[in-house]
Gaussian input, Z-matrix of N, CA and C with variables (Angstrom, degrees):
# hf/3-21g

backbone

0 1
 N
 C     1     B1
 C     2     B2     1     A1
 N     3     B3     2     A2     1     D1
 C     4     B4     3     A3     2     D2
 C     5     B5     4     A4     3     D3
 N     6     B6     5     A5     4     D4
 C     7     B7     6     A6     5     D5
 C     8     B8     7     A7     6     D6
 N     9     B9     8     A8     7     D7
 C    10    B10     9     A9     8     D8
 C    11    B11    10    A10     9     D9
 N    12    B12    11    A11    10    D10
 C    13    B13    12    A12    11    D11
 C    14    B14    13    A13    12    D12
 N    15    B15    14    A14    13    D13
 C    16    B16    15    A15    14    D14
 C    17    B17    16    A16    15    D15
 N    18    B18    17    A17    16    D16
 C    19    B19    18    A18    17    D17
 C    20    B20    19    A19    18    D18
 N    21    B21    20    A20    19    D19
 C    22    B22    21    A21    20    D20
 C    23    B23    22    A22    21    D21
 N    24    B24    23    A23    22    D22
 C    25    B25    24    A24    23    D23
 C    26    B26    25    A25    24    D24
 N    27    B27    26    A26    25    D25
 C    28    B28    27    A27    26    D26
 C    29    B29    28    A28    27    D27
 N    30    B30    29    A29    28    D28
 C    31    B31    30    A30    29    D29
 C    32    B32    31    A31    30    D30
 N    33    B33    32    A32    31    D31
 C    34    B34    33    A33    32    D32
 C    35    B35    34    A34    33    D33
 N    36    B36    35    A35    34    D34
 C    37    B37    36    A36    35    D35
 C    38    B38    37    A37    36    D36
 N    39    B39    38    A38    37    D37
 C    40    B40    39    A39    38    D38
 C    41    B41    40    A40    39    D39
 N    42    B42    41    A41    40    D40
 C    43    B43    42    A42    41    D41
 C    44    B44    43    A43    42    D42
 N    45    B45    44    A44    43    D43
 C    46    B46    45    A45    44    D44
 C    47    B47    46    A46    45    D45
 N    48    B48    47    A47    46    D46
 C    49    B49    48    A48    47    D47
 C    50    B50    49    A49    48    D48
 N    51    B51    50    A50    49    D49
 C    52    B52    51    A51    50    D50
 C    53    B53    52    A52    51    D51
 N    54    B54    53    A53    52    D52
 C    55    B55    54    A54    53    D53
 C    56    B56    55    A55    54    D54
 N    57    B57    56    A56    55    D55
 C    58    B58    57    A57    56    D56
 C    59    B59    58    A58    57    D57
 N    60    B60    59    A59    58    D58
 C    61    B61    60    A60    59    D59
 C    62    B62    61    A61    60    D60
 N    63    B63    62    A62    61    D61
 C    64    B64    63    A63    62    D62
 C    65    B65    64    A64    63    D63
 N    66    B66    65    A65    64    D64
 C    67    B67    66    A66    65    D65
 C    68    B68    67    A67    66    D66
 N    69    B69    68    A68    67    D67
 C    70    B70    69    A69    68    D68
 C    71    B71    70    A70    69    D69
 N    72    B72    71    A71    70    D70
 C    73    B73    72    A72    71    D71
 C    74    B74    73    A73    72    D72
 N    75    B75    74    A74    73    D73
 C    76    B76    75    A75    74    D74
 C    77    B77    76    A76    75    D75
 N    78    B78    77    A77    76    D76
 C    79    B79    78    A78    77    D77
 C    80    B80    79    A79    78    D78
 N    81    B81    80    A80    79    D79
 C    82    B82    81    A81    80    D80
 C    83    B83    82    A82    81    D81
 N    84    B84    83    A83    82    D82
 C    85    B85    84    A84    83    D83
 C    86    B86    85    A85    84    D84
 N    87    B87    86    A86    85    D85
 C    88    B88    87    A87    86    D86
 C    89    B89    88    A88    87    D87
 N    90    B90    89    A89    88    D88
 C    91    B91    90    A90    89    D89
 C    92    B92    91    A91    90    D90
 N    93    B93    92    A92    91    D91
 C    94    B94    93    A93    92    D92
 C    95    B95    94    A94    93    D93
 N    96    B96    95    A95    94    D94
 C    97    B97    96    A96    95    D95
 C    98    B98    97    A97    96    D96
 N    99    B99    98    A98    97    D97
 C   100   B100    99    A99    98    D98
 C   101   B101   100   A100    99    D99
 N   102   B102   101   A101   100   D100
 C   103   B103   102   A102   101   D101
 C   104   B104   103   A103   102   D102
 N   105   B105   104   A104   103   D103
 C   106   B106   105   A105   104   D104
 C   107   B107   106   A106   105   D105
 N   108   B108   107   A107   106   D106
 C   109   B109   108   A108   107   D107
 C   110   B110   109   A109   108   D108
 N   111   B111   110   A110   109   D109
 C   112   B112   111   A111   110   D110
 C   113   B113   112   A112   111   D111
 N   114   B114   113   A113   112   D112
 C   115   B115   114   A114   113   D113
 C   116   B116   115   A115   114   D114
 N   117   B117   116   A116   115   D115
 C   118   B118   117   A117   116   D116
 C   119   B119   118   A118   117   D117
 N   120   B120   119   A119   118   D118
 C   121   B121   120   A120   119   D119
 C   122   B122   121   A121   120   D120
 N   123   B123   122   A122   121   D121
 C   124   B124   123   A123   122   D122
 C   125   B125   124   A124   123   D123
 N   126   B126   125   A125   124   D124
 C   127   B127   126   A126   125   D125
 C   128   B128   127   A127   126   D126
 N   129   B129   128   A128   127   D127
 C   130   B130   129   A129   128   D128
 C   131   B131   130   A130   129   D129
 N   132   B132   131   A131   130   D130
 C   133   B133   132   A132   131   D131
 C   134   B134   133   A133   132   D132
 N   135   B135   134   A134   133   D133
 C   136   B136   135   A135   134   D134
 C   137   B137   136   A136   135   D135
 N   138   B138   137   A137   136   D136
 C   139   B139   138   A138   137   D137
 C   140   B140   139   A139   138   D138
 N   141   B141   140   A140   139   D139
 C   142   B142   141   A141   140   D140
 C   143   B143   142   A142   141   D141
 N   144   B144   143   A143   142   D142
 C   145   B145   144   A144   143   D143
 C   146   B146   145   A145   144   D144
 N   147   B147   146   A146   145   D145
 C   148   B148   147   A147   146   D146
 C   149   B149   148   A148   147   D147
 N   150   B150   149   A149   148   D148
 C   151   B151   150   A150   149   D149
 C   152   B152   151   A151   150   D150
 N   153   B153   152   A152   151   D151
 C   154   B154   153   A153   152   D152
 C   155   B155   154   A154   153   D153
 N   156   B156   155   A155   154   D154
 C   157   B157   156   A156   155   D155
 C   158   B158   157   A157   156   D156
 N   159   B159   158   A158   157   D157
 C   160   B160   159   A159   158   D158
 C   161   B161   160   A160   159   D159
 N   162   B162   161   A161   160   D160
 C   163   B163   162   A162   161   D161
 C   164   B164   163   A163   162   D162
 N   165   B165   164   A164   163   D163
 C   166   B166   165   A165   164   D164
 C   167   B167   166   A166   165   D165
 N   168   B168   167   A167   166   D166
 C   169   B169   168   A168   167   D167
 C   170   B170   169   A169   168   D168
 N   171   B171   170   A170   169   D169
 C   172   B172   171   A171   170   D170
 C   173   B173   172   A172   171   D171
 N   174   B174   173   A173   172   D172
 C   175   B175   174   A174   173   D173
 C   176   B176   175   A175   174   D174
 N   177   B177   176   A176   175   D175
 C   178   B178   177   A177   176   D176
 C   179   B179   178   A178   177   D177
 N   180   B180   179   A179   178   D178
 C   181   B181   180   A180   179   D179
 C   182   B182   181   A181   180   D180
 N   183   B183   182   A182   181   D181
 C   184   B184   183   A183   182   D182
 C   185   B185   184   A184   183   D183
 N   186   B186   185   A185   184   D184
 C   187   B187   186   A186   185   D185
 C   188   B188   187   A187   186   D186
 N   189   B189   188   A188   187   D187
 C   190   B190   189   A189   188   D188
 C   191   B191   190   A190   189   D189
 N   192   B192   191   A191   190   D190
 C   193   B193   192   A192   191   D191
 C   194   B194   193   A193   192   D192
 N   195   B195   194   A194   193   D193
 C   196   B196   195   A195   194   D194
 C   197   B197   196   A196   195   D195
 N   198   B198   197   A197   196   D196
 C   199   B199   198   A198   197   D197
 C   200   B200   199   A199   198   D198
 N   201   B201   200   A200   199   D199
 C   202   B202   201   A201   200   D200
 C   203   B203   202   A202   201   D201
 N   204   B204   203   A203   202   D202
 C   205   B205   204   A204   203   D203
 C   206   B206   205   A205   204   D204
 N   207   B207   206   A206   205   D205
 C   208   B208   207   A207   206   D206
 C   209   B209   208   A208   207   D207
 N   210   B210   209   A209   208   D208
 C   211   B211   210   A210   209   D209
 C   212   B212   211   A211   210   D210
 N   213   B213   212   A212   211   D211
 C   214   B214   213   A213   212   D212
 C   215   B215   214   A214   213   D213
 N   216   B216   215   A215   214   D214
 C   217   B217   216   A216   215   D215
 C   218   B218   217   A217   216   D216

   B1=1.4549
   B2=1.5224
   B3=1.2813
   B4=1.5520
   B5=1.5619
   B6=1.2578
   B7=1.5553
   B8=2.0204
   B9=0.8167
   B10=1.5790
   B11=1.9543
   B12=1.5551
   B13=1.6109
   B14=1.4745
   B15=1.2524
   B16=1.2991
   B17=1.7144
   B18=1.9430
   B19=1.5727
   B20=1.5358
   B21=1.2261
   B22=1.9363
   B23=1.7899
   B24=1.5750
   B25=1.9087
   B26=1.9118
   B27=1.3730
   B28=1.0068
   B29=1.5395
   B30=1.6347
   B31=1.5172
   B32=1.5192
   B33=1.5207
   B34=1.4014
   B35=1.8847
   B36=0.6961
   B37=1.9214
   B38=1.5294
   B39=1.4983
   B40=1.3636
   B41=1.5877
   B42=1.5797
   B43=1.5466
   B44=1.9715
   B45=1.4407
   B46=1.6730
   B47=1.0846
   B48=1.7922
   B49=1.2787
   B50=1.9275
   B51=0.8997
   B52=1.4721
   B53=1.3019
   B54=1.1414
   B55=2.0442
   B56=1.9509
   B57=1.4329
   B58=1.6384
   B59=1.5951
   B60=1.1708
   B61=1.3503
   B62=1.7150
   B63=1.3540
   B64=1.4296
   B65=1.6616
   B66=1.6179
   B67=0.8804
   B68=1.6382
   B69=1.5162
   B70=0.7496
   B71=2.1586
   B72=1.5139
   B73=1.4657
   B74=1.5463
   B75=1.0143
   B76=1.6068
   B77=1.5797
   B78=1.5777
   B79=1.2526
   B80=1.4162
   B81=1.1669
   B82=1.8596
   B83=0.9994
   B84=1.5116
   B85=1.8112
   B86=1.2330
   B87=1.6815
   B88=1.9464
   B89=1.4158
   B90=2.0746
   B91=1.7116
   B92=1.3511
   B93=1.2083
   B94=2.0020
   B95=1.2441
   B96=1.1183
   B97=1.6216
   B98=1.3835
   B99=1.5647
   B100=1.4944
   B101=1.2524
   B102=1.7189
   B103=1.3078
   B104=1.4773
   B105=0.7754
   B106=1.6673
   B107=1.3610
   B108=1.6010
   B109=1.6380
   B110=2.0383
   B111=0.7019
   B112=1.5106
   B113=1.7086
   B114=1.8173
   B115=1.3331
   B116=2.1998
   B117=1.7437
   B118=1.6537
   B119=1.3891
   B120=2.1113
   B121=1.4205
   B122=1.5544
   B123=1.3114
   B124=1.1445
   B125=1.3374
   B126=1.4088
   B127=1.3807
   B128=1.2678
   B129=1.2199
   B130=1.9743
   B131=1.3797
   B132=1.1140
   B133=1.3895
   B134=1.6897
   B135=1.8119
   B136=0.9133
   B137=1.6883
   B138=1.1736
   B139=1.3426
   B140=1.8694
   B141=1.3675
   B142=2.1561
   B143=1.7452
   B144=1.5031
   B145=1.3829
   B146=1.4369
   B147=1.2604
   B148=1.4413
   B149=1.3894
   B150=1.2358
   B151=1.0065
   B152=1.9309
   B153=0.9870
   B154=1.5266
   B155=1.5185
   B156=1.6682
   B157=1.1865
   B158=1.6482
   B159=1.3032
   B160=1.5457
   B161=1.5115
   B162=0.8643
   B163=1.6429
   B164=1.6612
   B165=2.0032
   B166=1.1916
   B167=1.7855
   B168=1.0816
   B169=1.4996
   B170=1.6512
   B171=1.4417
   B172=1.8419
   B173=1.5248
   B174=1.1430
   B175=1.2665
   B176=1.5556
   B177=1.3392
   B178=1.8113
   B179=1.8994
   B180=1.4529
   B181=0.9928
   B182=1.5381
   B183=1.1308
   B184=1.7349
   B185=1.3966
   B186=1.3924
   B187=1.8894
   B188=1.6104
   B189=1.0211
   B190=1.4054
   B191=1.8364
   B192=1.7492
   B193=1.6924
   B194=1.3369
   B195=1.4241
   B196=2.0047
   B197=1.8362
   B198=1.2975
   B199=1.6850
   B200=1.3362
   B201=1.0735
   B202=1.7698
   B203=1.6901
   B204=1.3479
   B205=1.6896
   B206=1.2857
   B207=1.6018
   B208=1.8479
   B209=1.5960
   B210=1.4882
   B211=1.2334
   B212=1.6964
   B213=1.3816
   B214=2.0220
   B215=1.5811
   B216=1.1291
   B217=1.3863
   B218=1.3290
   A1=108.64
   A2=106.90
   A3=103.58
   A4=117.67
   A5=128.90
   A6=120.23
   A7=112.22
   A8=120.48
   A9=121.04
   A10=108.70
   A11=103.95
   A12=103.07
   A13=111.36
   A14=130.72
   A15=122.34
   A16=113.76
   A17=95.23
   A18=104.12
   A19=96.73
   A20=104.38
   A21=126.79
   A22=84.68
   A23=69.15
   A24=96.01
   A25=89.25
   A26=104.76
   A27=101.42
   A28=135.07
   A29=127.67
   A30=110.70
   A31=102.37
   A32=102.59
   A33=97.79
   A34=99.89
   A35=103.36
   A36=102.09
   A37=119.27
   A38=104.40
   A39=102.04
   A40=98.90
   A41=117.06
   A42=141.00
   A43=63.76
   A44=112.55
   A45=121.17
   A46=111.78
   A47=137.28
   A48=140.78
   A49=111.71
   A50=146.35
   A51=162.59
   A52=113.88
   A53=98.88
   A54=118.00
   A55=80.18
   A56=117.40
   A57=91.34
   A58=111.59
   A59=114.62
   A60=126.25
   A61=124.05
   A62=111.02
   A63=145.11
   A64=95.52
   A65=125.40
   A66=119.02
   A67=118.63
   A68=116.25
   A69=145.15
   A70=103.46
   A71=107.59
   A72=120.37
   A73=113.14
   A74=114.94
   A75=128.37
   A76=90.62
   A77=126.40
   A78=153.86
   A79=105.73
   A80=115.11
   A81=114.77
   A82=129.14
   A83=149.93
   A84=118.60
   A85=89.61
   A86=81.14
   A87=101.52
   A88=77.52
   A89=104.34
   A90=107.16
   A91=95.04
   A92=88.95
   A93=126.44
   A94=92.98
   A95=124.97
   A96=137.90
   A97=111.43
   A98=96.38
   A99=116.33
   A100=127.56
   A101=115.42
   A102=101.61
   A103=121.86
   A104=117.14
   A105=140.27
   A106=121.34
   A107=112.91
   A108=101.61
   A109=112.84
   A110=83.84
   A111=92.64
   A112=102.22
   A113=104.70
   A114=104.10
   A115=117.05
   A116=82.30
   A117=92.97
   A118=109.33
   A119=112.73
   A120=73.41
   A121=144.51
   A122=129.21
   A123=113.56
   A124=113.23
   A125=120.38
   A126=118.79
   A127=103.00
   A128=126.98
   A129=121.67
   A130=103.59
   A131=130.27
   A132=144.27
   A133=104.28
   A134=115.98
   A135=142.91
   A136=103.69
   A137=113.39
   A138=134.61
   A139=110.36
   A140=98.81
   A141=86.82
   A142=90.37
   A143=121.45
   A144=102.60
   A145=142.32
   A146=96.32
   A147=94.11
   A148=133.00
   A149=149.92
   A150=133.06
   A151=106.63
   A152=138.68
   A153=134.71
   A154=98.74
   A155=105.15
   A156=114.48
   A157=128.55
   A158=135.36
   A159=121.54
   A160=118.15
   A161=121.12
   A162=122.20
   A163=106.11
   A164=110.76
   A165=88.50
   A166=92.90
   A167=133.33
   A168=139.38
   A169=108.25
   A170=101.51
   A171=101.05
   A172=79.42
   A173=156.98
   A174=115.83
   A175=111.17
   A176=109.71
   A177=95.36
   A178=112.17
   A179=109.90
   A180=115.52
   A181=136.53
   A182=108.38
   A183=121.92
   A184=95.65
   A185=126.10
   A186=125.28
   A187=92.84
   A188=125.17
   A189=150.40
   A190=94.16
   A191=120.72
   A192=117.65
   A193=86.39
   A194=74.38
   A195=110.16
   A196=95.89
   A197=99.69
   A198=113.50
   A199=101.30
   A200=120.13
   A201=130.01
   A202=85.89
   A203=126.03
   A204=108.31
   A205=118.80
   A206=103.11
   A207=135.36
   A208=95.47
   A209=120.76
   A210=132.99
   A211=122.34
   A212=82.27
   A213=83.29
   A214=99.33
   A215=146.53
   A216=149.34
   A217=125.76
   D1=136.21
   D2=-174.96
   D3=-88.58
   D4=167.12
   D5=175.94
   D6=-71.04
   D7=134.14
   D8=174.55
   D9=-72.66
   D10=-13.11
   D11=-177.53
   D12=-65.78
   D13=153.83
   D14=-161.04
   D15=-150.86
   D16=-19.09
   D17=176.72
   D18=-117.23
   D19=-160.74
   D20=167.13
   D21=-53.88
   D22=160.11
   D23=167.27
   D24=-84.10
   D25=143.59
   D26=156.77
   D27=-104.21
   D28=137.39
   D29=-162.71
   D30=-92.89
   D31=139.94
   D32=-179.93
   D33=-107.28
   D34=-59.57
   D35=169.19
   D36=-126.86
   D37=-173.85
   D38=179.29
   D39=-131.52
   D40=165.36
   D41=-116.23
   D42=-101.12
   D43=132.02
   D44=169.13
   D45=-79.23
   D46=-6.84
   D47=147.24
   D48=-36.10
   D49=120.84
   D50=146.36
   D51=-35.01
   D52=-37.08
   D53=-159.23
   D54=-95.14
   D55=-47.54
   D56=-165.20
   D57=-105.16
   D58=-54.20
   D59=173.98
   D60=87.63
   D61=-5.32
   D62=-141.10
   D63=-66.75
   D64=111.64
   D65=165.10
   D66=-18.96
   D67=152.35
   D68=-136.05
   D69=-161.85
   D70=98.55
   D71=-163.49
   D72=-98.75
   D73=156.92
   D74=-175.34
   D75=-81.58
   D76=113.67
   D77=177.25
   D78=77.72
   D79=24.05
   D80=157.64
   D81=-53.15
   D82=117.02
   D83=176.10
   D84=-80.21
   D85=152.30
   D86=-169.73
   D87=-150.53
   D88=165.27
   D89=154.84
   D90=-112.33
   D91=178.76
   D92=-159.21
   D93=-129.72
   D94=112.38
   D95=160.55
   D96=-140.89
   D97=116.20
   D98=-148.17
   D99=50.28
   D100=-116.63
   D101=158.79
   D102=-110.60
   D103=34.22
   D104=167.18
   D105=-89.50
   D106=127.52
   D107=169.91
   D108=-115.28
   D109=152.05
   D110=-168.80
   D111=-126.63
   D112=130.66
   D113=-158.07
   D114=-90.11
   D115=14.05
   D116=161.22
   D117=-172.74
   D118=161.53
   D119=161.70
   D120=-91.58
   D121=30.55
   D122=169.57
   D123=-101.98
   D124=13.21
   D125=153.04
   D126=-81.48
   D127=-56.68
   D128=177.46
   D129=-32.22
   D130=-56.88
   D131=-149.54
   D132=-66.37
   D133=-60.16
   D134=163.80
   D135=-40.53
   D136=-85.92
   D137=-178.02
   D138=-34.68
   D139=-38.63
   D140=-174.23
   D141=-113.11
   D142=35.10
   D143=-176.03
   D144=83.19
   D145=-11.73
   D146=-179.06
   D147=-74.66
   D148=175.45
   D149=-163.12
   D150=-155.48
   D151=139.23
   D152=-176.52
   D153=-102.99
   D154=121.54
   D155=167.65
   D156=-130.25
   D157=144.15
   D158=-173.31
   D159=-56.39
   D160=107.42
   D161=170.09
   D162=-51.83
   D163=108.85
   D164=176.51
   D165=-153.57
   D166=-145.24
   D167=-164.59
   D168=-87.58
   D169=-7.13
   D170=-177.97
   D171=-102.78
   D172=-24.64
   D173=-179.28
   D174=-69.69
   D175=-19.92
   D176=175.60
   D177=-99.62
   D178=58.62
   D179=-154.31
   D180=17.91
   D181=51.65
   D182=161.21
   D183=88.04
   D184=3.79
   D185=-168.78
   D186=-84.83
   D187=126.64
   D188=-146.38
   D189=-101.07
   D190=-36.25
   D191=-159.12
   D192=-70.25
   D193=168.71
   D194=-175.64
   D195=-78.16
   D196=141.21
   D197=166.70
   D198=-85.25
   D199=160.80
   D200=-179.10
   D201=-76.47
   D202=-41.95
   D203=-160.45
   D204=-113.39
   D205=31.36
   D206=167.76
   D207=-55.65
   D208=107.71
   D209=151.41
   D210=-43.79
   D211=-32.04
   D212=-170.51
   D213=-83.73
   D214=-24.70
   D215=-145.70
   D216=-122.09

């Protein structure tokens, strides 16, 4: 099947990351955070701070008991 595009991509914004800025195309998936679009998410991620970390027993400061709303238990 062939593509139906026939001109330029057209840019509709650019990536609200600082660090990338990376055009941003008419039917691109992009995210929307707030009113900002960001052209993935680990630019979102990057871009509002966030950071990926292991979910493990130091986030509940090293306390080892069961939570009442522990999925595993």
């Amino acid at each position: 099947m062939m593509s139906k595009v026939t001109g330029p991509l057209e840019v509709i914004d650019f990536c609200a990351n600082p660090v990338c800025q990376d055009e941003i195309y008419f039917g691109q998936r992009a995210v929307k955070y707030g009113k900002d679009l960001y052209c993935g998410n680990n630019c979102l991620c990057e871009g509002i701070g966030a950071v990926v970390i292991k979910a493990d027993d130091n986030l509940r400061g090293g306390d080892a008991t069961e939570h009442e709303n522990d999925p595993t238990g």
